[in-house]
N, C-alpha and C positions, 0 to 999 in steps of 0.2 A: 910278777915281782914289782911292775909299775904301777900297779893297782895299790898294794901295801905303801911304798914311799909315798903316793898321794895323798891318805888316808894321815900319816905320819906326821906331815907338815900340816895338817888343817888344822886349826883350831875347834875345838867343840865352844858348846854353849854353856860347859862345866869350865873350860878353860877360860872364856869370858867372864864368867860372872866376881873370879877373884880380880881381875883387872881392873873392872868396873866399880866394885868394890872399894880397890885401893884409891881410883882417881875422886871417888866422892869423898873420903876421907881428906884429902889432900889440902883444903879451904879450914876446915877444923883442925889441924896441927901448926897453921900460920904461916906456910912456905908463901902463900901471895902477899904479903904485909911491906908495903914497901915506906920510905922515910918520909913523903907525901903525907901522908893520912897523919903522922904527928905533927908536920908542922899545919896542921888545919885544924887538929883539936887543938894545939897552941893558941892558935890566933882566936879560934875559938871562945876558949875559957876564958878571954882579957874581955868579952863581952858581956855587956848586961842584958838580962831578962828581963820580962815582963810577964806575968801569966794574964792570959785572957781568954774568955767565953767563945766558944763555935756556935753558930747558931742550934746545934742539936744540944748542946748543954755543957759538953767538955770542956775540959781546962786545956790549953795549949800554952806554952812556951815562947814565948817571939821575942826576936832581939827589940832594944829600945831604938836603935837608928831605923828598923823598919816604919815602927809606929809614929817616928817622928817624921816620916819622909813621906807618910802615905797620906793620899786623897783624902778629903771629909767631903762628904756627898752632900749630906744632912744635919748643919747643928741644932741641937737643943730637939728632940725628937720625943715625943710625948713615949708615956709609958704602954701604948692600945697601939701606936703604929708599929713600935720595938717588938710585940709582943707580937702583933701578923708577919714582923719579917721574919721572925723564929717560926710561927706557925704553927702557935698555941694560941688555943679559946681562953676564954676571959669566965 
């Protein structure tokens, strides 16, 4: 008879998988959302963009107080050295 109560409290791995289930769900229904994360898209949104080139070719995004705060290595840089720092032939 102490063999069956054993068996009774175990959880199986059929008994696990709805668990497991439910805690993935739990990010996609918005219970972690806390009042933090609006006021940073607030402060956010009062900022201005910029979009600018990566070196592989894409457009990013970047606020203007960065671009304005950042180092210049190099000015006035010809168009053949711009073009070896991307890492495209001519």
């Amino acid at each position: 008879m102490d063999e069956k109560t054993k068996k009774g409290t175990q959880i199986s791995r059929r008994g696990i998988l709805p668990l497991l289930g439910s805690t993935l769900l739990l990010p996609l229904l918005g219970f972690g959302k806390t009042s933090t994360i609006d006021e940073i898209i607030v402060s956010d949104e009062n900022e201005e963009y910029q979009t600018l080139l990566k070196p592989d070719g894409t457009a990013v995004r970047v606020k203007v107080s960065t671009v304005k705060n950042s180092k210049i290595i190099q000015k006035n840089i010809s168009n053949e050295s711009f073009l070896n720092w991307l890492g495209r032939k001519l």
